[in-house]
N, C-alpha and C positions, 0 to 999 in steps of 0.2 A: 701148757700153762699160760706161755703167753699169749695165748688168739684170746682165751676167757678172761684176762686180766690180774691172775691170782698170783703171780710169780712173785711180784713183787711182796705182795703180803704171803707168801708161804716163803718166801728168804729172808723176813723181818721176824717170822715164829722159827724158823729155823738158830736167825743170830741169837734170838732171844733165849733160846734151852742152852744152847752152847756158851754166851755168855754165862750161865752158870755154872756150868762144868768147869772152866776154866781152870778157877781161884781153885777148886779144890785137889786139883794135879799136886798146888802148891805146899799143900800141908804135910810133914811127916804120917801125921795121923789125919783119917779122915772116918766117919759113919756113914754105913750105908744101908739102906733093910729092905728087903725079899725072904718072906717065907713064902715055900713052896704050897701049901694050904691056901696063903691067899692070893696066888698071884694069877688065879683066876677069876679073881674080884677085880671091879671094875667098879666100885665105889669111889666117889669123894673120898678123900683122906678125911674131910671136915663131917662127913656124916657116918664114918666107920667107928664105928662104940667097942669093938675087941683090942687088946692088947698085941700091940705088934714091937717085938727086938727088935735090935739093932746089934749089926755086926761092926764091929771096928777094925779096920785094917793099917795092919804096922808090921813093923817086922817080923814077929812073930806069926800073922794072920795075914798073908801077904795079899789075897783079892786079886792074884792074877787073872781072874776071867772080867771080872768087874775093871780092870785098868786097861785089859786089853781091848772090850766092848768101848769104855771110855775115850780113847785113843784112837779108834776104828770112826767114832760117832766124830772126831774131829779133823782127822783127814779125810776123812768123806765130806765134811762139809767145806774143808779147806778146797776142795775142787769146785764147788757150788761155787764160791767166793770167787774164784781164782781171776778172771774177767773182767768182774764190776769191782771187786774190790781187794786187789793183789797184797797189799799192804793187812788186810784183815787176813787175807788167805795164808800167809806165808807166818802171820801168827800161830794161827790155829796148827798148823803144821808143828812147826817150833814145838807148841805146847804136848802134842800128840808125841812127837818123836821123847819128849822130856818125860812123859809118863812112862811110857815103854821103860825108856830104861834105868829109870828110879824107881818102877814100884814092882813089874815084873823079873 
């Protein structure tokens, strides 16, 4: 990725999802939606006209697989990081091990 130039902008789209993830580790409760029907659409969300749930996870509806992908997606990229930006890396860690073991 580095001879073609793209590293850099594929680790600026990488911080860029991951900063979103973050905040929502935070919340007791968080929404999240996947139905199995559409998740082989591959539409815009902006031009999808069906009705799509949302599951909510809390205690009751724990989203174990959903925190553990979530937590996966950020110590995966805490190792991207680890190099150029240890201090971001060692967040995303932090954040990754903090889901594990508050949601699962």
């Amino acid at each position: 990725m580095n001879s073609v130039n793209i590293l850099e902008p594929a680790k600026d789209s990488l911080k860029w999802t991951i900063d979103f993830l973050i905040p929502l580790q935070m919340f007791s409760t968080f929404r999240w939606e996947i139905q199995r029907r559409i998740i082989n659409c591959w539409d815009r969300p902006e031009t999808m006209s069906r009705k799509r749930t949302l599951t909510k996870i809390d205690k009751e509806t724990t989203g174990t697989e959903l925190a553990a992908e979530t937590a996966t997606s950020m110590a995966a990229a805490s190792l991207v990081f680890k190099e150029s930006d240890s201090t971001y890396s060692s967040t995303l860690l932090k954040h990754a091990k903090q889901l594990v073991f508050s949601k699962i």
